[in-house]
C-alpha positions as CSV (number, residue, x, y, z in Angstrom):
1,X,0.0,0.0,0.0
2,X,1.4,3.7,-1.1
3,X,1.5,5.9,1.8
4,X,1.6,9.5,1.1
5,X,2.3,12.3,3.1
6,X,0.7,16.0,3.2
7,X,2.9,19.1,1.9
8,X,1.2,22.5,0.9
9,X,1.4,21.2,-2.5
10,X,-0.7,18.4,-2.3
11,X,0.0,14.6,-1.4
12,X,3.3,13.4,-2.4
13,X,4.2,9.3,-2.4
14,X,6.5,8.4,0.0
15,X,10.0,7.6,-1.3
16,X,11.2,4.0,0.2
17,X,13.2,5.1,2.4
18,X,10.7,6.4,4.1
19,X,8.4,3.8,3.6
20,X,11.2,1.6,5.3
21,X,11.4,4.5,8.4
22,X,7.2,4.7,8.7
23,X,7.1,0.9,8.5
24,X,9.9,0.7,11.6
25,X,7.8,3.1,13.9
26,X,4.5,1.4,13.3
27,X,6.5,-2.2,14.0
28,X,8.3,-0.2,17.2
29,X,4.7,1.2,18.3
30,X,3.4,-2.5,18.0
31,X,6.3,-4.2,19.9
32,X,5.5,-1.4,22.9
33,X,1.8,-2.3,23.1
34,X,2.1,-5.1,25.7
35,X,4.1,-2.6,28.1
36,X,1.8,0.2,27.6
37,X,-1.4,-2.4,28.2
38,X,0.7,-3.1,31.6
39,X,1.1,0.7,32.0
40,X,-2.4,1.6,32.1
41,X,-3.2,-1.6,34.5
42,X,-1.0,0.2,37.1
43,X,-2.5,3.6,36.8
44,X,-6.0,2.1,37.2
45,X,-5.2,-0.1,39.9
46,X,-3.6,2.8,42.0
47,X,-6.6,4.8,41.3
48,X,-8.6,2.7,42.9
49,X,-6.1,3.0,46.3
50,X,-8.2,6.2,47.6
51,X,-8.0,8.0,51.1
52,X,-10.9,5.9,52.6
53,X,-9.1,2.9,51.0
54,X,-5.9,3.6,52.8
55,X,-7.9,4.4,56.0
56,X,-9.9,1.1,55.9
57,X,-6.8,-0.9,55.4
58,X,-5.1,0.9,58.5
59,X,-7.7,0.3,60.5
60,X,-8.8,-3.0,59.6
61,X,-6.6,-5.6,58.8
62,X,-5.4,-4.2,55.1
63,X,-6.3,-7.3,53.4
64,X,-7.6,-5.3,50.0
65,X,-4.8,-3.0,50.0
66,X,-1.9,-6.1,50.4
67,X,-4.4,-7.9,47.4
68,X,-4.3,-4.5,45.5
69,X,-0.4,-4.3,46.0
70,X,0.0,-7.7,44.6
71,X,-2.2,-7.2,41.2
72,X,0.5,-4.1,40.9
73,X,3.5,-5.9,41.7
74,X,2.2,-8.3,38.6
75,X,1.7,-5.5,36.5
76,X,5.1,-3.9,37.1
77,X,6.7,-7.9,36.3
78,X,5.6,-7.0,32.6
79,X,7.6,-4.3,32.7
């Protein structure tokens, strides 16, 4: 498939070498996908860790927060 890209003078093919460069950064994006998956799982799963969280866990025996802890600590082992 041509790809083109966008100048003030209309489209313009890509030459290969720049098909080669486009085609390298798509393949790079791809390889990353798993670790940014893994990335988002973290953010979400310390979201959830809120103030009344934290106080519930001090004051009763913390079991969510140690569960919560270990879903992260899986998360960060993709990393």
């Amino acid at each position: 498939m041509t790809r083109y890209r966008q100048t003030k003078d209309g489209k313009i093919k890509f030459t290969p070498e720049q098909e080669t460069a486009r085609d390298l950064e798509e393949q790079a994006w791809e390889d990353g996908k798993d670790k940014r998956l893994a990335k988002l799982k973290i953010r979400e799963l310390e979201d959830a860790v809120t103030q009344r969280r934290l106080r519930d866990a001090v004051l009763g025996d913390g079991g969510w927060l140690k569960a919560q802890e270990a879903k992260i600590a899986t998360e960060r082992g993709k990393l």
